[in-house]
C-alpha positions as CSV (number, residue, x, y, z in Angstrom):
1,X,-28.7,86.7,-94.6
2,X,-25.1,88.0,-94.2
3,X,-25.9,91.1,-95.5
4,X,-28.7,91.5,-92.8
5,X,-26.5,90.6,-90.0
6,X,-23.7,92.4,-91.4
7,X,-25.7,95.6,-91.3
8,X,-27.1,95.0,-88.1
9,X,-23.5,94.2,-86.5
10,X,-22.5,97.5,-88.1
11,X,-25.3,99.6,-86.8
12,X,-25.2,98.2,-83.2
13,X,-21.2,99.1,-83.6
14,X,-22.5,102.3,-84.4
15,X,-24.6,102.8,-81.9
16,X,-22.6,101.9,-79.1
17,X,-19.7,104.5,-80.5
18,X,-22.0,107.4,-80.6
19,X,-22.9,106.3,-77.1
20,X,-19.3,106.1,-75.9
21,X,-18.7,109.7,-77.7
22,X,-21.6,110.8,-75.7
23,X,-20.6,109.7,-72.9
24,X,-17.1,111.1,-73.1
25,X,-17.4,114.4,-74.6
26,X,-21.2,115.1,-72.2
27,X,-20.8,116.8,-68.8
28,X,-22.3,114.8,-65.8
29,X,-21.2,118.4,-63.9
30,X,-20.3,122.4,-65.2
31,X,-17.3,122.8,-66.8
32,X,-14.0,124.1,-64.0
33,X,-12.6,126.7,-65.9
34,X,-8.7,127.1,-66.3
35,X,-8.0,129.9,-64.5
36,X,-9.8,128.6,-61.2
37,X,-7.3,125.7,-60.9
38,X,-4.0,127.4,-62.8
39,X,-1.7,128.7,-60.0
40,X,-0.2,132.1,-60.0
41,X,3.6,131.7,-61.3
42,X,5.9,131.6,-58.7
43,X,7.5,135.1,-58.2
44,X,10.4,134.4,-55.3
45,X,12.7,131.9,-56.6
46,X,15.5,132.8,-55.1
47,X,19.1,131.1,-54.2
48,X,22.4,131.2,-52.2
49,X,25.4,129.7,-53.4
50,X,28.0,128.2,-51.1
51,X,31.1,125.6,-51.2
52,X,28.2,122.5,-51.5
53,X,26.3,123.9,-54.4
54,X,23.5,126.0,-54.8
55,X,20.0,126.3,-52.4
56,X,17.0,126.9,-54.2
57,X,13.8,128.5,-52.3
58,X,10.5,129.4,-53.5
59,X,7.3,130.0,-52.0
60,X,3.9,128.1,-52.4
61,X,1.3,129.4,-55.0
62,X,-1.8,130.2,-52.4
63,X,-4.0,131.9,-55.3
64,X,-5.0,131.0,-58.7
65,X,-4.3,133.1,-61.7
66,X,-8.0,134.1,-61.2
67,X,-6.9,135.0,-57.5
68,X,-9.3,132.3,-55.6
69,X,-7.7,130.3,-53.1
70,X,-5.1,127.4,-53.7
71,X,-4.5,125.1,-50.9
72,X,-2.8,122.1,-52.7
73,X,-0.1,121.7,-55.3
74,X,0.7,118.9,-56.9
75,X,4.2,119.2,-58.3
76,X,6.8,121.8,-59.1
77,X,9.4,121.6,-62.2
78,X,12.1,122.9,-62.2
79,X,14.4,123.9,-65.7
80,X,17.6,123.8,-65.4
81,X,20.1,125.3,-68.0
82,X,24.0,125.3,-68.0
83,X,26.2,127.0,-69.9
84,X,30.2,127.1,-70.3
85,X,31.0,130.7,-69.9
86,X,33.3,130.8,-73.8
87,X,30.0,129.4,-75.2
88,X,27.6,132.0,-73.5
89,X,25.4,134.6,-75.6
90,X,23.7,137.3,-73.9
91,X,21.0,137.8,-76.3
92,X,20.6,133.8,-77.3
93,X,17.7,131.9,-76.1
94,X,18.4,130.1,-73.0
95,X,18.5,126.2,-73.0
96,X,16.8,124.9,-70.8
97,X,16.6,121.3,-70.2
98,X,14.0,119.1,-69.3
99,X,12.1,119.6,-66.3
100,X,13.1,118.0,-63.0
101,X,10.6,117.2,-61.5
102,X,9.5,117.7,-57.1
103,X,7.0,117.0,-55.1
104,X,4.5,119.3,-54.5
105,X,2.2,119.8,-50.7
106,X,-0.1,121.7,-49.2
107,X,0.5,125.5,-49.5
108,X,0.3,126.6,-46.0
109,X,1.6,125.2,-43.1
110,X,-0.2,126.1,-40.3
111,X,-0.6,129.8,-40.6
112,X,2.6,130.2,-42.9
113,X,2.7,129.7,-46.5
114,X,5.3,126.9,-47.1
115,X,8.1,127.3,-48.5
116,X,10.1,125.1,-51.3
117,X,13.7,124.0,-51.5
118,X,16.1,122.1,-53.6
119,X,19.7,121.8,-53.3
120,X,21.9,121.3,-56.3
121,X,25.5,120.6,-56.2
122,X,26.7,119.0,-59.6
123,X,28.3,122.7,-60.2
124,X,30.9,123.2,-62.7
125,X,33.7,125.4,-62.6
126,X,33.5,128.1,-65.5
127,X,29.8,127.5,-66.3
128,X,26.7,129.9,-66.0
129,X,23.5,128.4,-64.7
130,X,20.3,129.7,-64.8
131,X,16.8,128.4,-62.8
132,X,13.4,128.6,-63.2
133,X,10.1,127.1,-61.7
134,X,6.6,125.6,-62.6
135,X,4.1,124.6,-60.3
136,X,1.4,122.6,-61.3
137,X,-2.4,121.3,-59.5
138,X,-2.8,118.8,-62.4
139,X,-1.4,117.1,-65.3
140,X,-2.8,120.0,-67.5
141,X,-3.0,122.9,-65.1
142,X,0.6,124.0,-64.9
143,X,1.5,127.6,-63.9
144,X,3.9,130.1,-66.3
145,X,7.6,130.6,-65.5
146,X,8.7,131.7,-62.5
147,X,11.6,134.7,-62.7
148,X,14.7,133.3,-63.5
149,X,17.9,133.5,-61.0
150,X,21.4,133.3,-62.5
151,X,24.9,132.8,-61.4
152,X,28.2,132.4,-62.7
153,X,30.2,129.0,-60.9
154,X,34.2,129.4,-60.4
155,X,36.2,126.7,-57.7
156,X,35.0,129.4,-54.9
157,X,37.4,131.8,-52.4
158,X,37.7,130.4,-49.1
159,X,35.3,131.8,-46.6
160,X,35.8,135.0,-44.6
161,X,37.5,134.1,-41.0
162,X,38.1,135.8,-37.6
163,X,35.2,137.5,-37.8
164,X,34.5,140.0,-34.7
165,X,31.1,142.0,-34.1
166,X,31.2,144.8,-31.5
167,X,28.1,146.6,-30.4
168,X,27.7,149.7,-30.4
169,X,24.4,152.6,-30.2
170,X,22.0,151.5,-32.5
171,X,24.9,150.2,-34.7
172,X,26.8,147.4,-34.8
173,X,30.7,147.0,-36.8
174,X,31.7,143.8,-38.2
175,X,35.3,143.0,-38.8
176,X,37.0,140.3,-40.5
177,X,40.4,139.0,-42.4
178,X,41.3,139.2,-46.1
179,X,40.7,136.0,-47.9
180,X,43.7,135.1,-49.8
181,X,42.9,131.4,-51.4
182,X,40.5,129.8,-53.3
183,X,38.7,126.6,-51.2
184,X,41.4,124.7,-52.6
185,X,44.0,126.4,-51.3
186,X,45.1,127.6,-54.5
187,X,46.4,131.5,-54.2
188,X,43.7,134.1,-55.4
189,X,44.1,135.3,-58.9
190,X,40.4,137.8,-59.2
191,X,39.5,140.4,-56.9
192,X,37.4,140.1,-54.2
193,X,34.5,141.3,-52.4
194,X,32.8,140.6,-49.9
195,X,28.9,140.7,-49.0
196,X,27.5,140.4,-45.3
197,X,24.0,138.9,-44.3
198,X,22.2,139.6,-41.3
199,X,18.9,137.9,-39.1
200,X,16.9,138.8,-36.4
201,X,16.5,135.5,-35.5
202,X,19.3,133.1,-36.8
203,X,17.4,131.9,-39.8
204,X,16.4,133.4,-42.7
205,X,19.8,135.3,-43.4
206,X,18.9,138.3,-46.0
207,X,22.0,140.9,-47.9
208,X,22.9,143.3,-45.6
209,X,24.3,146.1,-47.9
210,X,25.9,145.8,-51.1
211,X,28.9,143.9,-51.9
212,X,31.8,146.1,-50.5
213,X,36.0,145.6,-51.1
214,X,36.5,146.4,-47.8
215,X,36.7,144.2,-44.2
216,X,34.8,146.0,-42.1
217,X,30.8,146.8,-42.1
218,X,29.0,148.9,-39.7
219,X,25.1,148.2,-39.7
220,X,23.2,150.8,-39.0
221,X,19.6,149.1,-40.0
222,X,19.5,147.9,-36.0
223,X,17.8,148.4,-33.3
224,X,18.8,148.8,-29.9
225,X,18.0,145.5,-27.1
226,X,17.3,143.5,-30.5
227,X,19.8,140.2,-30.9
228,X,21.1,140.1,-34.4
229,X,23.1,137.3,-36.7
230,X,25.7,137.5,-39.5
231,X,27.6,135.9,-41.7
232,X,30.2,137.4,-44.1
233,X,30.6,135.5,-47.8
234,X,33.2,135.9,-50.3
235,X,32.9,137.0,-54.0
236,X,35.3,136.5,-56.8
237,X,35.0,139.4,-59.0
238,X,35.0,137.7,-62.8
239,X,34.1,140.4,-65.5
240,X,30.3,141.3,-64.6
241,X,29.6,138.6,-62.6
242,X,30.1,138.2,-58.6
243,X,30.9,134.7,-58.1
244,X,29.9,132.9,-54.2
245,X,32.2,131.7,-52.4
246,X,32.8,130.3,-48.9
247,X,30.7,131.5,-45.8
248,X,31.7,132.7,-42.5
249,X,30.7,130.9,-39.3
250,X,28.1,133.1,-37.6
251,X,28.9,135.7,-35.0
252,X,26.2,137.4,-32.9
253,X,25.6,140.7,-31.1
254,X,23.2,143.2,-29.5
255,X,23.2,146.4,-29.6
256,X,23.3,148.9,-26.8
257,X,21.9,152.3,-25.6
258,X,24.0,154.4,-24.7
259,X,22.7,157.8,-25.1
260,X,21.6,159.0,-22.1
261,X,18.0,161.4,-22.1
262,X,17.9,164.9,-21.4
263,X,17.7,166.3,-18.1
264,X,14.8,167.7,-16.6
265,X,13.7,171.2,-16.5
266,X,11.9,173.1,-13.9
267,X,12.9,171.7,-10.6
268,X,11.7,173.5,-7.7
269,X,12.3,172.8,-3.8
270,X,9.1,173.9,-1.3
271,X,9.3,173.8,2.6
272,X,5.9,171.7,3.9
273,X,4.9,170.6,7.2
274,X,6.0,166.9,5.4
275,X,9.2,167.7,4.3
276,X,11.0,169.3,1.1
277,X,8.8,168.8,-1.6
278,X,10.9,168.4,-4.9
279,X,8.9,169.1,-8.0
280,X,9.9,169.4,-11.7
281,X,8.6,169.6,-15.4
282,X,7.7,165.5,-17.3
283,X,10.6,164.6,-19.4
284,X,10.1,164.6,-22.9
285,X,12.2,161.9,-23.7
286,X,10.9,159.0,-25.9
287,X,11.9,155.7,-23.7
288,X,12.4,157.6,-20.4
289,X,11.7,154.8,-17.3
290,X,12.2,157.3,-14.1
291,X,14.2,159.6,-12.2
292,X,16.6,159.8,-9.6
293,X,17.0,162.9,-6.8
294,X,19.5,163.8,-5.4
295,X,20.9,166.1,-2.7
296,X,23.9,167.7,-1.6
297,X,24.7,170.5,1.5
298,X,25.8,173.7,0.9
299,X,29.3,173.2,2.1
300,X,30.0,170.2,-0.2
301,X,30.3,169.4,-3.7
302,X,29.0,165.6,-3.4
303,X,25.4,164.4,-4.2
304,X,23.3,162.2,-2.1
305,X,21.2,160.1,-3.9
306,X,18.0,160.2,-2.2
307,X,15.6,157.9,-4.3
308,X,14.0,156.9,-7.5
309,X,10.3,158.3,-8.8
310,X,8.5,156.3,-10.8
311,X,7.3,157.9,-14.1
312,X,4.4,158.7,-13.7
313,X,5.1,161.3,-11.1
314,X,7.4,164.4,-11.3
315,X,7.8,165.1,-6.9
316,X,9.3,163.9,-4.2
317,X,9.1,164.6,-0.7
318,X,13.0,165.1,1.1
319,X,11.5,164.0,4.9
320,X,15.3,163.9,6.3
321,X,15.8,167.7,5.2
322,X,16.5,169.6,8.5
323,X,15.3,173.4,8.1
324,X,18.4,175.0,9.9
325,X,20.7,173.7,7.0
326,X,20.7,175.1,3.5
327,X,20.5,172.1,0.7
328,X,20.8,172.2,-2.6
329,X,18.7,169.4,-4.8
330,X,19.1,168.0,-8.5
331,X,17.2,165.4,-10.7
332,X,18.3,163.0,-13.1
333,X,16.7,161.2,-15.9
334,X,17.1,157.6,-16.5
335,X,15.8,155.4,-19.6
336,X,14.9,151.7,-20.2
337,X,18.2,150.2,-21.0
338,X,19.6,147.9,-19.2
339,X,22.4,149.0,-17.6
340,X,19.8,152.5,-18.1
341,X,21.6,155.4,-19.1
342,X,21.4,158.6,-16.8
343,X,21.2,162.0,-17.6
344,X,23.4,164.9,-16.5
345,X,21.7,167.0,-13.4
346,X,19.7,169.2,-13.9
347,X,19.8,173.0,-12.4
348,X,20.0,172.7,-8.9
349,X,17.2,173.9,-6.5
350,X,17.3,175.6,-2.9
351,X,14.8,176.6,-0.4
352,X,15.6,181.1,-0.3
353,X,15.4,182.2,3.6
């Protein structure tokens, strides 16, 4: 009798494992396959150093690695790896530690895809740090590496002051003072160099340039009416590597047109019943926004400015012109600055009795 109920313990044990195997390894739905839920790798880690550490940004995965659409990730880790510059080896493995370990979020916001930070400020002096990213959408679904950024950490120069901006024609030249001193005050003992950011807007600063030995930079990459941003950072020149220093305060300038169009051609004066009708040939010029007539008598050497034209329209009636004086008349160009820049006379017209 124990034997029986032995055997039929075992088989309903049996039974109810290859039930539970069923159960677990059977699909109540199709199997997702990995590459519709592994995100793309992160490919814009990016940094800035300053005097409080180091700002890590990234952007949001928005596809997977089979390129449908991603609207949710669930974490991000980050590696970290430090190493003391006597103990570094170019062509060793890098050390990564274990992974830290950030929240993750929907990938757009709004209309933008969101962007990731994390600040980091336990820096040594003398050390080499490298980063490097993973996002994941699940406990198994985790992206590959992001590209790895890399910096060197000295105690950093003090940051660039007296910093001047002055506008000029589609340029503007920055100018600022020598830094001396490390942050602590200490006296510099590296070189120096210096590398200046720009924005359009006053966020999202972006290199301007190359780093440059100099103090002065003259940005050409502008454009004219447009409001732009900068900052200049210091650099301590060790071996290969540029090491961040301090940051400017921001300074701001626009600017300015102030090349004036060309005059126009083919101005002509006609007696009417009406008046002198002035005439002349459309300017050519890009961003031209009017012209201006003028008029002076025969006996003098001084214009009178008679009015402005619109544009669109290349005559003007002179009503005031009396026909038993001889006049002479010009016309100007103006543009769309603001003050607008006005172009020489052009060839002077007269009525021939």
């Amino acid at each position: 009798m124990k034997n029986v109920n032995g055997v039929r313990t075992a088989g309903l044990f049996l039974l109810a494992a290859s039930l539970f195997l069923m159960g677990g390894c059977g699909y109540k739905n199709r199997p997702i396959p990995p590459e519709n839920v592994v995100p793309q790798p992160v490919d814009d880690l990016r940094y800035s150093v300053s005097d409080k550490g180091v700002r890590l940004n990234w952007s949001y995965p928005v596809t997977t690695i089979k390129g449908t659409a991603l609207t949710k990730i669930d974490s991000f880790e980050l590696f970290l790896a430090e190493i003391p510059l006597d103990k570094y080896c170019g062509s060793c493995p890098v050390p990564f530690s274990d992974p830290i370990d950030l929240p993750g979020g929907e990938s757009v916001d709004g209309e933008a895809r969101k962007v990731g930070g994390y600040d980091f400020s336990l820096l040594q002096s003398g050390h080499k740090y490298f980063f490097k990213i993973r996002s994941r959408t699940s406990w198994w679904a985790s992206s590959d590496d992001s590209n790895v950024v890399t910096f060197v950490w000295f105690e950093p120069a003090a940051a660039p002051e007296k910093i001047t901006a002055a506008p000029g024609d589609s340029k503007i030249e920055l100018n600022w003072e020598s830094v001396t001193t490390l942050l602590d005050g200490q006296p510099l003992k590296m070189p120096i160099k210096y590398q200046v950011f720009r924005s359009a807007g006053g966020k999202d600063f972006e290199k301007a340039g190359e780093p440059r030995t100099d103090t002065r930079f003259v940005d050409h990459q502008v454009r004219n009416g447009q409001k732009y941003f900068y900052t200049v950072q210091s650099l301590l020149v060790h071996g290969d590597e540029l090491v961040s220093g301090g940051v400017s305060k921001e300074i701001a300038s626009t600017p300015v047109d102030l090349t004036p169009p060309l005059p126009p051609r083919g101005v002509t004066a006609v007696w009417t019943d009406g008046g002198v009708k002035i005439f002349w040939d459309k300017s050519s010029s890009v961003d031209f926004g009017g012209y201006r007539v003028y008029r002076r008598d025969a006996d003098k050497d001084s214009y009178e400015l008679l009015g402005n034209v619109d544009p669109a329209y290349t005559i003007f009636v002179d009503s005031r012109a009396k026909d038993d004086k001889r006049y002479y008349w010009a016309v100007t160009v103006i543009d769309q600055a603001k003050p607008a820049n006005e172009s020489t006379k052009s060839r002077e017209a007269t009525i021939r009795y």
